[in-house]
PDB file with SEQRES, HELIX, SHEET and CRYST1 records, atoms N, CA, C and O in Angstrom:
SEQRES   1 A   74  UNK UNK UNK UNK UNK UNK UNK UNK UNK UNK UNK UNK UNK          
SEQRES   2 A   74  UNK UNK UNK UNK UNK UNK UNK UNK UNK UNK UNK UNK UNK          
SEQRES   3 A   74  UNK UNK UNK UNK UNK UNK UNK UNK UNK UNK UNK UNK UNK          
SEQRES   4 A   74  UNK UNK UNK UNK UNK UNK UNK UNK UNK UNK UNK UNK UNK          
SEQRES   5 A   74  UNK UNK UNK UNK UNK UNK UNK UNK UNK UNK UNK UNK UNK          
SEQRES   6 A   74  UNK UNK UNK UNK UNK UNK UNK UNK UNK                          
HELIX    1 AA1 UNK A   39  UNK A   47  1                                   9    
HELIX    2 AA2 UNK A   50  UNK A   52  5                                   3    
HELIX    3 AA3 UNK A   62  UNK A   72  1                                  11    
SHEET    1 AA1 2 UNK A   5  UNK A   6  0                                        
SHEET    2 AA1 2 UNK A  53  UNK A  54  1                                        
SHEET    1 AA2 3 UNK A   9  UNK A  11  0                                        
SHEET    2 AA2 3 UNK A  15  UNK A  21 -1                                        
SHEET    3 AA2 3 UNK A  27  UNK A  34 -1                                        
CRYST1    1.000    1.000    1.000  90.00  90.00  90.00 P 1           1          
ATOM      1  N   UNK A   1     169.935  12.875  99.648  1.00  0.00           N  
ATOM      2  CA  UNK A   1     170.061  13.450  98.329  1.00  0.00           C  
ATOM      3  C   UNK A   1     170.699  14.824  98.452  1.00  0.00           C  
ATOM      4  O   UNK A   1     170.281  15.682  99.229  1.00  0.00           O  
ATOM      5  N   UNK A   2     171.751  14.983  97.627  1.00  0.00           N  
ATOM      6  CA  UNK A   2     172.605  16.548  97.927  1.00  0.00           C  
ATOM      7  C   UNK A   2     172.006  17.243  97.064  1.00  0.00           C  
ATOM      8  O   UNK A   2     171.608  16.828  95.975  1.00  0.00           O  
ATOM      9  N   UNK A   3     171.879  18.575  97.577  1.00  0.00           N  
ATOM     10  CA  UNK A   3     171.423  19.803  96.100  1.00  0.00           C  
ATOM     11  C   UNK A   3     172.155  20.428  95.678  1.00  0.00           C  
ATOM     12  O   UNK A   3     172.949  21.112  96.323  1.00  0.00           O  
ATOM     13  N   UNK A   4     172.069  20.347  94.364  1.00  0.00           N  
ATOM     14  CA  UNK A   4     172.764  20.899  93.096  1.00  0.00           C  
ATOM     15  C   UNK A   4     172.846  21.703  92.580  1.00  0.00           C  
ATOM     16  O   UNK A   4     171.935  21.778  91.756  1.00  0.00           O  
ATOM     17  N   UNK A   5     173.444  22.430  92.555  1.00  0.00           N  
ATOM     18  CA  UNK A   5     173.230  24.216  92.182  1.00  0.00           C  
ATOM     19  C   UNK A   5     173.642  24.176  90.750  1.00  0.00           C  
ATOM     20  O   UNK A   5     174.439  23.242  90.669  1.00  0.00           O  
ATOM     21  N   UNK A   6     173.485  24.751  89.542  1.00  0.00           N  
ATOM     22  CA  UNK A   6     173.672  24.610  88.122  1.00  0.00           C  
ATOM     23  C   UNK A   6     173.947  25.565  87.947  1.00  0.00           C  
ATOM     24  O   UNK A   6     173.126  26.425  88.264  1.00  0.00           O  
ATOM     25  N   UNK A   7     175.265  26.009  87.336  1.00  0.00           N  
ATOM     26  CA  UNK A   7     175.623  27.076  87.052  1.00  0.00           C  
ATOM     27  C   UNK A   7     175.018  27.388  85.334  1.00  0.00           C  
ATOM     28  O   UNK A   7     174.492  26.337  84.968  1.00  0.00           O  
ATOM     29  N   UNK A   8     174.951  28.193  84.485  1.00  0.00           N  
ATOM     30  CA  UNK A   8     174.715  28.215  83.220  1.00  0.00           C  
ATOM     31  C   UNK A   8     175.719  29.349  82.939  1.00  0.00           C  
ATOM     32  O   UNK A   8     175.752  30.366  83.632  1.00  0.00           O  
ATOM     33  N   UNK A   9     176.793  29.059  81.560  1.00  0.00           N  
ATOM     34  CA  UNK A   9     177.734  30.256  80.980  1.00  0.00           C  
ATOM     35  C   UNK A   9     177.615  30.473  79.724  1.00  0.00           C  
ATOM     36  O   UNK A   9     178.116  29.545  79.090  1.00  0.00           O  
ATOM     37  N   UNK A  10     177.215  31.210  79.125  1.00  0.00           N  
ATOM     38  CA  UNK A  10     177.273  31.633  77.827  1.00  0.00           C  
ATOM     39  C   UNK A  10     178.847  32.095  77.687  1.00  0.00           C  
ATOM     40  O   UNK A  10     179.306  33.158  78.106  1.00  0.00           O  
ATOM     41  N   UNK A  11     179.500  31.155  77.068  1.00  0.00           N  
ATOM     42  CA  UNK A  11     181.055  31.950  76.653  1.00  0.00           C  
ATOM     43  C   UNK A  11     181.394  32.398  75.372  1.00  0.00           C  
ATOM     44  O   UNK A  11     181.318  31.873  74.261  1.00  0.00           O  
ATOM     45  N   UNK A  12     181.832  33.619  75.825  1.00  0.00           N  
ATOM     46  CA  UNK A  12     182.014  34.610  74.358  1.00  0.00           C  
ATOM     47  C   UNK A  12     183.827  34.645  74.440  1.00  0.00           C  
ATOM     48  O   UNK A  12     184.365  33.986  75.330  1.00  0.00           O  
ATOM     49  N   UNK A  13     184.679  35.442  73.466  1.00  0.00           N  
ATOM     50  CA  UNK A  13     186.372  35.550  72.997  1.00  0.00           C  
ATOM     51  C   UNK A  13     186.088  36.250  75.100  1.00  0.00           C  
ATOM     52  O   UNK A  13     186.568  35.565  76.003  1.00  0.00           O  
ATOM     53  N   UNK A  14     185.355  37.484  75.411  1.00  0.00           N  
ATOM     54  CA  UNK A  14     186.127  38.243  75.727  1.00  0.00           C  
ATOM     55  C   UNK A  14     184.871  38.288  77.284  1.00  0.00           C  
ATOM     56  O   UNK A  14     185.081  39.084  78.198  1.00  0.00           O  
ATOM     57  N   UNK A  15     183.801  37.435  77.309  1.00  0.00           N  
ATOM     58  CA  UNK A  15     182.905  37.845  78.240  1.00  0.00           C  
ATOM     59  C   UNK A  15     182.337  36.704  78.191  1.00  0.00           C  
ATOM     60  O   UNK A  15     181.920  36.234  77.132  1.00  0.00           O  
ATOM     61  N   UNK A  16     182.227  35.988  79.560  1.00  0.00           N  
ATOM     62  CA  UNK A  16     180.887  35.112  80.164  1.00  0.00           C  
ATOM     63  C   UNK A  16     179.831  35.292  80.944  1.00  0.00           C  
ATOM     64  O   UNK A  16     179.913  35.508  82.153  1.00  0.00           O  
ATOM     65  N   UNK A  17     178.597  35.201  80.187  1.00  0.00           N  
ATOM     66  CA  UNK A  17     177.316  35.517  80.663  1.00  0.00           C  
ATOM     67  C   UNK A  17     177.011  34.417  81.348  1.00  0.00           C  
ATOM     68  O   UNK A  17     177.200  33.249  81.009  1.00  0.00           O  
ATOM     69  N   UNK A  18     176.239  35.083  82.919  1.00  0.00           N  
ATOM     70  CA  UNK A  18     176.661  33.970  83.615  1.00  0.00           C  
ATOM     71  C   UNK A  18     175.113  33.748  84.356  1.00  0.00           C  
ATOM     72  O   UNK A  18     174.660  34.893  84.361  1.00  0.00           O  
ATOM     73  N   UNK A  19     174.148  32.906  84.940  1.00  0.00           N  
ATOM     74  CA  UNK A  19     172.887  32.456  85.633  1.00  0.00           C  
ATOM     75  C   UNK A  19     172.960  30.954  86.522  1.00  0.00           C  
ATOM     76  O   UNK A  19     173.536  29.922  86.177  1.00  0.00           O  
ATOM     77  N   UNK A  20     172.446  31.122  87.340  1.00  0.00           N  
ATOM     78  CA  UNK A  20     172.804  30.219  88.516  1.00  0.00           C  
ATOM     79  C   UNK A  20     171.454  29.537  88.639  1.00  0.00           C  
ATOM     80  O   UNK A  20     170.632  30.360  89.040  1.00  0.00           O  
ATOM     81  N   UNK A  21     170.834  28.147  88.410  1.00  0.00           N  
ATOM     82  CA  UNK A  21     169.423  27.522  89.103  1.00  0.00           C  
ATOM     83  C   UNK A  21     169.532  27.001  90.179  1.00  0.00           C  
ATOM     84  O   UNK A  21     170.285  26.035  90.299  1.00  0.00           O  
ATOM     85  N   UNK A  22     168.782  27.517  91.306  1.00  0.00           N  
ATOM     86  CA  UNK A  22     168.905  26.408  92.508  1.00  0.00           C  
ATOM     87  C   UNK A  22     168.468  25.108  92.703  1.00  0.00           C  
ATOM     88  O   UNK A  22     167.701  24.566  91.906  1.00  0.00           O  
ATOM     89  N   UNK A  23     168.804  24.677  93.489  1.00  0.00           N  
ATOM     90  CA  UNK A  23     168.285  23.372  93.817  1.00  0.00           C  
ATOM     91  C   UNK A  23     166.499  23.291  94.023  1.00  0.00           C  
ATOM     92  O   UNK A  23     165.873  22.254  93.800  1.00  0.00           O  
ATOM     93  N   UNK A  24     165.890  24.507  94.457  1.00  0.00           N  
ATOM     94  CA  UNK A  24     164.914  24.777  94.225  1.00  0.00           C  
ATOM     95  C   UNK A  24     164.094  25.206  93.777  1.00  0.00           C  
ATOM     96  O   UNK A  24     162.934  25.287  94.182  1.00  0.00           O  
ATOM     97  N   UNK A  25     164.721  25.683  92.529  1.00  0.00           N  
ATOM     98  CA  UNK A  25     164.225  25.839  91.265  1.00  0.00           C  
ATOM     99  C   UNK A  25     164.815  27.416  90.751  1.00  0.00           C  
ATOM    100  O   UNK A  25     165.165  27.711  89.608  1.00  0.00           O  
ATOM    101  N   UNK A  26     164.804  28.179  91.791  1.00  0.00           N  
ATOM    102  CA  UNK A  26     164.973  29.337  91.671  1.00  0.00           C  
ATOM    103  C   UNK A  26     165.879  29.793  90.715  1.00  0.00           C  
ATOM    104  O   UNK A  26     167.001  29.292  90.794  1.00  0.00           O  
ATOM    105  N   UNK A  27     165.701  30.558  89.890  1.00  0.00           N  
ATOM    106  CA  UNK A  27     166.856  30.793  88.725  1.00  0.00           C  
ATOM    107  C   UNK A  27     166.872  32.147  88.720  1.00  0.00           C  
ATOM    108  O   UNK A  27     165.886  32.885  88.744  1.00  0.00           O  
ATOM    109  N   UNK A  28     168.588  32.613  88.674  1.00  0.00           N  
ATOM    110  CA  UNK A  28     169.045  34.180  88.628  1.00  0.00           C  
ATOM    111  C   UNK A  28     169.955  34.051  87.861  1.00  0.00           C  
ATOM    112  O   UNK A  28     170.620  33.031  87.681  1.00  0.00           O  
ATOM    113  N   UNK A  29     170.083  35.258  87.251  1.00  0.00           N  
ATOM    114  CA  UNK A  29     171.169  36.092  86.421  1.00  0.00           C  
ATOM    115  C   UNK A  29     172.190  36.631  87.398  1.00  0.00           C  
ATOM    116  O   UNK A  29     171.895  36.871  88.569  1.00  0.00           O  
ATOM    117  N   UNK A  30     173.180  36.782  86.984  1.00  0.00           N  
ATOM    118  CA  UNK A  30     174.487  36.735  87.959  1.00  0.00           C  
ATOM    119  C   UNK A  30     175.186  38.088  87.544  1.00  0.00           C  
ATOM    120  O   UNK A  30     175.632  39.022  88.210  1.00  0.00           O  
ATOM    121  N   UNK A  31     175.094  37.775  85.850  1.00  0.00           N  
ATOM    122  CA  UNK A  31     176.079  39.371  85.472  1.00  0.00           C  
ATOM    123  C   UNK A  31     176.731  38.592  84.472  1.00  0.00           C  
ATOM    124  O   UNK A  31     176.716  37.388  84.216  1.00  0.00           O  
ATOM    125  N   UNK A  32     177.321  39.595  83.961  1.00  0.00           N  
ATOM    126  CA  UNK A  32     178.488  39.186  83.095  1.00  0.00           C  
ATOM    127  C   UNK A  32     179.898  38.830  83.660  1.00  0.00           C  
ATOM    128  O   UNK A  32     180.123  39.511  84.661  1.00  0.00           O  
ATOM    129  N   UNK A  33     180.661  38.199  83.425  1.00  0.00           N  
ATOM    130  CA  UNK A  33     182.064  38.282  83.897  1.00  0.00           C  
ATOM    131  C   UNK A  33     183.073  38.410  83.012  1.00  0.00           C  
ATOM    132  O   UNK A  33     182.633  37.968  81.951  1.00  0.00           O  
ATOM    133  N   UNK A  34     184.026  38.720  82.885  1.00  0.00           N  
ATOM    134  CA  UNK A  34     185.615  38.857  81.976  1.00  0.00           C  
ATOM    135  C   UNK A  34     186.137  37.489  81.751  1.00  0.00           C  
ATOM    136  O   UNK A  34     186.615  36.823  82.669  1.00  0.00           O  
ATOM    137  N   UNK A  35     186.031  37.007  80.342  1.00  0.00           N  
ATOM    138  CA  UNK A  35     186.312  35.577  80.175  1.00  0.00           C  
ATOM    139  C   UNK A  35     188.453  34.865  80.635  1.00  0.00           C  
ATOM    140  O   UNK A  35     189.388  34.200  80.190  1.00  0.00           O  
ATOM    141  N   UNK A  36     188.081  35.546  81.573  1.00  0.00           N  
ATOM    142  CA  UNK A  36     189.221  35.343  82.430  1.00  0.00           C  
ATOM    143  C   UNK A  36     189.605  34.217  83.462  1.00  0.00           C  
ATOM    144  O   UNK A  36     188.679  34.143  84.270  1.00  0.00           O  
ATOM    145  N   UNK A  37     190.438  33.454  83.714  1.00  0.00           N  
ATOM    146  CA  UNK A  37     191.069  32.678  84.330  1.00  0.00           C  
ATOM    147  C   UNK A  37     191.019  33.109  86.006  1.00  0.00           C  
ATOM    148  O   UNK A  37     191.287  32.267  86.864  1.00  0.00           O  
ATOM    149  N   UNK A  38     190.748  34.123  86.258  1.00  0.00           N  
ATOM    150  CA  UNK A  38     190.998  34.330  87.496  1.00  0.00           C  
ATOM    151  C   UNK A  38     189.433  34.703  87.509  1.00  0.00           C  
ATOM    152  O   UNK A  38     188.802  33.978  88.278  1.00  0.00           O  
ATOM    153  N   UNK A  39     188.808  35.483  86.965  1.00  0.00           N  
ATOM    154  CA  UNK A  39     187.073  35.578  87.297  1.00  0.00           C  
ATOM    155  C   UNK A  39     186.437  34.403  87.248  1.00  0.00           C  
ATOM    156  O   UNK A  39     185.468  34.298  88.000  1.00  0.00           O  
ATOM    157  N   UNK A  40     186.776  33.271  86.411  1.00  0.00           N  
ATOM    158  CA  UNK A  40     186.028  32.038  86.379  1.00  0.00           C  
ATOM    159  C   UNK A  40     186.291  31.003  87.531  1.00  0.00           C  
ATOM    160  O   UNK A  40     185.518  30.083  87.799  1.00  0.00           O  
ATOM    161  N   UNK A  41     187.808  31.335  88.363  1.00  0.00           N  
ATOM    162  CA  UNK A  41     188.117  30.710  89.536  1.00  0.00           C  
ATOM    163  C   UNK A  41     187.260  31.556  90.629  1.00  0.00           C  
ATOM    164  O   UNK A  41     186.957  30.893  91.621  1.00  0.00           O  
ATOM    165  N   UNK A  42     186.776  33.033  90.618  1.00  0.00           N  
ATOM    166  CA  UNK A  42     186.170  33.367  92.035  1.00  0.00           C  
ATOM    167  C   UNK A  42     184.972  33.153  91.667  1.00  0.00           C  
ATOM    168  O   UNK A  42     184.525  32.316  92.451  1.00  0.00           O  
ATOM    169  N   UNK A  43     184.167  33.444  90.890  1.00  0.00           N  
ATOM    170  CA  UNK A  43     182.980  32.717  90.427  1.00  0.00           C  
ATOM    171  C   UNK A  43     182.879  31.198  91.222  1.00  0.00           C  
ATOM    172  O   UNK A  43     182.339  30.942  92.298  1.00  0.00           O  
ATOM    173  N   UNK A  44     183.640  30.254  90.235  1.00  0.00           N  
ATOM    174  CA  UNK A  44     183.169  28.976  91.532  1.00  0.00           C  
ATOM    175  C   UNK A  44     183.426  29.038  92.873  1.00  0.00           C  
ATOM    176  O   UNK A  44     182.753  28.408  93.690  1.00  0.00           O  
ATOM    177  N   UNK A  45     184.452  29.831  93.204  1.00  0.00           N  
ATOM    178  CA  UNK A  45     184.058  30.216  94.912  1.00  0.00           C  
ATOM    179  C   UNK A  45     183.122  30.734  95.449  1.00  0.00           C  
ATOM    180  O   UNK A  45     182.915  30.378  96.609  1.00  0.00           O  
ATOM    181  N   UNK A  46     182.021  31.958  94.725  1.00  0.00           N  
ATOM    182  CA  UNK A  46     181.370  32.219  95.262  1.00  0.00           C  
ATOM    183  C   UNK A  46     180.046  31.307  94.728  1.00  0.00           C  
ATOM    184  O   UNK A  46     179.060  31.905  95.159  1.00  0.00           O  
ATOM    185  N   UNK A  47     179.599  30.094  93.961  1.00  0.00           N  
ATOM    186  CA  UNK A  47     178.992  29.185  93.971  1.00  0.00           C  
ATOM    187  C   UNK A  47     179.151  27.940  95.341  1.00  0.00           C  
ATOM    188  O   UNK A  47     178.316  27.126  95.735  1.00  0.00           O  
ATOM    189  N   UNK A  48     180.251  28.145  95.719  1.00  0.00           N  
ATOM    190  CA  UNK A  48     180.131  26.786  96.591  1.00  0.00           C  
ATOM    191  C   UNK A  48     181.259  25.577  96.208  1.00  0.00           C  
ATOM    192  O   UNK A  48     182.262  25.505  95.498  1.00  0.00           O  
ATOM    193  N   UNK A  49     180.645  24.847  96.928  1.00  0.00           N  
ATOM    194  CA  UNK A  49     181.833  23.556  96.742  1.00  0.00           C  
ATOM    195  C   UNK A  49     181.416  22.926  95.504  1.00  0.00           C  
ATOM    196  O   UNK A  49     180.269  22.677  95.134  1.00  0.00           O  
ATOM    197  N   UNK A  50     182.400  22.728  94.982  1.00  0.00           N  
ATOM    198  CA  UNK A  50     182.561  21.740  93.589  1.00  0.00           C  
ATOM    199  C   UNK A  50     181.450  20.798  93.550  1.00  0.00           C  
ATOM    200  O   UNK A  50     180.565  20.946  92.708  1.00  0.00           O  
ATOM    201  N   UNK A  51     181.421  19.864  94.370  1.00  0.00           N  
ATOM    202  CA  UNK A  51     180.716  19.120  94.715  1.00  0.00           C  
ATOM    203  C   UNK A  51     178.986  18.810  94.572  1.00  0.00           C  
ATOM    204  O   UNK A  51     178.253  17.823  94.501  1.00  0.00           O  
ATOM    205  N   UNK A  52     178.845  20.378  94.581  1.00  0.00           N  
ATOM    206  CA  UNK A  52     177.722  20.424  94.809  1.00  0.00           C  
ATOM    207  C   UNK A  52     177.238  21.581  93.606  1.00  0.00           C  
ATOM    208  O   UNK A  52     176.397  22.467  93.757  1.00  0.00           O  
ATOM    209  N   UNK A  53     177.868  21.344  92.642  1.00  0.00           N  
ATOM    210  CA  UNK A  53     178.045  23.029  91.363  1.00  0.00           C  
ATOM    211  C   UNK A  53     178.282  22.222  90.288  1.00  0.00           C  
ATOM    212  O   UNK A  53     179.423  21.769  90.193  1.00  0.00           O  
ATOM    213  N   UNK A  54     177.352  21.889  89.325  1.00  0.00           N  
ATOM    214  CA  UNK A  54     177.349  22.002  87.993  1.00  0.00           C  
ATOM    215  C   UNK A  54     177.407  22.393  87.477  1.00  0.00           C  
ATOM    216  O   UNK A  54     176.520  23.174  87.820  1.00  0.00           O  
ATOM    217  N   UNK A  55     177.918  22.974  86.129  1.00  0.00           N  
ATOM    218  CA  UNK A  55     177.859  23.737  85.210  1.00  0.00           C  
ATOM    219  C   UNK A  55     177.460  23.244  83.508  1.00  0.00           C  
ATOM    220  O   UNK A  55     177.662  22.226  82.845  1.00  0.00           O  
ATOM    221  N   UNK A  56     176.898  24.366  83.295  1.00  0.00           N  
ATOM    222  CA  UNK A  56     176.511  23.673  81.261  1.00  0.00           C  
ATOM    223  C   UNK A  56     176.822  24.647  80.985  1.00  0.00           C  
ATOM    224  O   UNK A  56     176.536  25.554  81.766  1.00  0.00           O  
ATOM    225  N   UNK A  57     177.609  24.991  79.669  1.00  0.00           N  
ATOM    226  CA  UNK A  57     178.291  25.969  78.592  1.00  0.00           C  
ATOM    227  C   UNK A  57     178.266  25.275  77.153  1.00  0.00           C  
ATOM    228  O   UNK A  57     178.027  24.111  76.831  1.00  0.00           O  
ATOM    229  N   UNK A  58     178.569  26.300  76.472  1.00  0.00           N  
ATOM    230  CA  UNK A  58     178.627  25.918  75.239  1.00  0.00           C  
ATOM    231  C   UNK A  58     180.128  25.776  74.966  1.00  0.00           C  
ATOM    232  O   UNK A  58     181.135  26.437  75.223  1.00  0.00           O  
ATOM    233  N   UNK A  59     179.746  24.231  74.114  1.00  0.00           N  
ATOM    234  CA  UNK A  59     181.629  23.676  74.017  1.00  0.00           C  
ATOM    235  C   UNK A  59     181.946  23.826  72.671  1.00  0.00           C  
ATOM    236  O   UNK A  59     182.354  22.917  71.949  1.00  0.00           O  
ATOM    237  N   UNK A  60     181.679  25.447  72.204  1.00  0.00           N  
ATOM    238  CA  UNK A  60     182.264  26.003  71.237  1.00  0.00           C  
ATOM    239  C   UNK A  60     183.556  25.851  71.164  1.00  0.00           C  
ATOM    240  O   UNK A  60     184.089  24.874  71.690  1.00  0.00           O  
ATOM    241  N   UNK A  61     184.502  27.101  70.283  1.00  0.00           N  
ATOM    242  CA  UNK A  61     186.278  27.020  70.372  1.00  0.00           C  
ATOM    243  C   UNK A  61     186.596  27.734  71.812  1.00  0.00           C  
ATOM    244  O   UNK A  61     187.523  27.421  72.560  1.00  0.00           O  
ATOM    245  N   UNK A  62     185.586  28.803  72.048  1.00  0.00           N  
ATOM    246  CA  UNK A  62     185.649  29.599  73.450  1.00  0.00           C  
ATOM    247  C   UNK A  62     185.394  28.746  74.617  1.00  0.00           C  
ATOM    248  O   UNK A  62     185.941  28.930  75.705  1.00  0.00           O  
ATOM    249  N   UNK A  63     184.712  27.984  74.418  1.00  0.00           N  
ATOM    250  CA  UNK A  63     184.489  26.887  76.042  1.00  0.00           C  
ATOM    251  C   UNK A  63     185.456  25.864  75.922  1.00  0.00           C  
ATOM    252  O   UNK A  63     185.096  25.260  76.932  1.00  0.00           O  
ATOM    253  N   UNK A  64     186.364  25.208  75.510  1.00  0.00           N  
ATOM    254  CA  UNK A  64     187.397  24.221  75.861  1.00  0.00           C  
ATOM    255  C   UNK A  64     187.840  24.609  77.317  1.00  0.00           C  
ATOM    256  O   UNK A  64     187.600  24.100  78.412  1.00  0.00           O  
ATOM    257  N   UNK A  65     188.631  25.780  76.895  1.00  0.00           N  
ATOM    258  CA  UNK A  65     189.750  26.226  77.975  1.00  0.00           C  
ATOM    259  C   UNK A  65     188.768  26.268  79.422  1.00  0.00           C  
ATOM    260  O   UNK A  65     189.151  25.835  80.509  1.00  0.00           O  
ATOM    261  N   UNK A  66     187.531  26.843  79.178  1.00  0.00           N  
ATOM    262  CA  UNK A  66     186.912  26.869  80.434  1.00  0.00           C  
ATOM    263  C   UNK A  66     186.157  25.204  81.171  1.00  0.00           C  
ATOM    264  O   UNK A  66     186.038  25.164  82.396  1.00  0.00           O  
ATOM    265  N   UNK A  67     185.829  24.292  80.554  1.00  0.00           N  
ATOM    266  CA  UNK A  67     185.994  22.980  80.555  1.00  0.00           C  
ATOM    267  C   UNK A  67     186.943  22.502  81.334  1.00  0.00           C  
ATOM    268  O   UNK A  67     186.754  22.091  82.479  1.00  0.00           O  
ATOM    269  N   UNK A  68     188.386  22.547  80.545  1.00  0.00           N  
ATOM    270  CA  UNK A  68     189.559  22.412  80.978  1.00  0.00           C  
ATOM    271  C   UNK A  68     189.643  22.994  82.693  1.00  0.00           C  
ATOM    272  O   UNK A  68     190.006  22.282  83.628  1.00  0.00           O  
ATOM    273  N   UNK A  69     189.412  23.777  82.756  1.00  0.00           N  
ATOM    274  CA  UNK A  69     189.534  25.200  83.784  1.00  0.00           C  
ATOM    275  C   UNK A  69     188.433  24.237  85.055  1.00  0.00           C  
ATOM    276  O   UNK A  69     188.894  23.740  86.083  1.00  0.00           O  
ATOM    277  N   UNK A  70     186.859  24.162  84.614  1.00  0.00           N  
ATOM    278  CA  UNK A  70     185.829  23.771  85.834  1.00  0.00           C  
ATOM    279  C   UNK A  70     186.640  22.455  86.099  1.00  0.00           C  
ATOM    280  O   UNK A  70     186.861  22.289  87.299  1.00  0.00           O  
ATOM    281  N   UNK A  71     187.188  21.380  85.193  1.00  0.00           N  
ATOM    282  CA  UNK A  71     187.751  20.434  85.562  1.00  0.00           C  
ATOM    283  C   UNK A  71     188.677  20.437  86.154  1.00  0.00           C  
ATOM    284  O   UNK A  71     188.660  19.485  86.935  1.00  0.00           O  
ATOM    285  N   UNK A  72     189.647  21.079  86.244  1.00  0.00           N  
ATOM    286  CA  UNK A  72     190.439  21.218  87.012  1.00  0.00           C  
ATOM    287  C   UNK A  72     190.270  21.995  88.405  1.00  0.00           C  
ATOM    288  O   UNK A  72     191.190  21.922  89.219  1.00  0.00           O  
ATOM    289  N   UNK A  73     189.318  22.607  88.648  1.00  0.00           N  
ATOM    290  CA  UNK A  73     189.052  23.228  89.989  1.00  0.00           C  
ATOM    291  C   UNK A  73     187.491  22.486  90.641  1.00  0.00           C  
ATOM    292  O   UNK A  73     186.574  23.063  91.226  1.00  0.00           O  
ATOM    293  N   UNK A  74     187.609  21.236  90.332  1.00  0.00           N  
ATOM    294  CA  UNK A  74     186.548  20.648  90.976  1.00  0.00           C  
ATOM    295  C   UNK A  74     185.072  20.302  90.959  1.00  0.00           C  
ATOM    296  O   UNK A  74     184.570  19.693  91.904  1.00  0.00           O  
TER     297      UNK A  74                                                      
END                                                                             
């Protein structure tokens, strides 16, 4: 059985609030990030492999593009 790390994003026009649950339950706050294309790509780098990184957001008008975005980077 692989463990799953869950990302959680609150996405706003201009800022994603961001919290990580572990596989063992453990849950942290991460920070805010710049609802940016390039912060939302080092973000899943510093989560780990795709593979193993879920994410839930809200698929408001602001979460498409980032949808679009986790899907395309794995």
């Amino acid at each position: 059985m692989k463990k799953v790390r869950l990302g959680g994003l609150d996405v706003h026009a201009e800022t994603i609030a961001v919290a990580v649950a572990e596989a063992d339950g453990e849950v942290r706050w991460l920070g805010v990030i710049p609802n940016r294309e390039e912060s939302v790509r080092k973000l899943v780098r510093k989560l780990g492999p795709g593979e193993q990184l879920q994410a839930c957001y809200e698929a408001g008008p602001t979460g498409y593009v980032r949808y679009w975005q986790l899907t395309a980077l794995g």
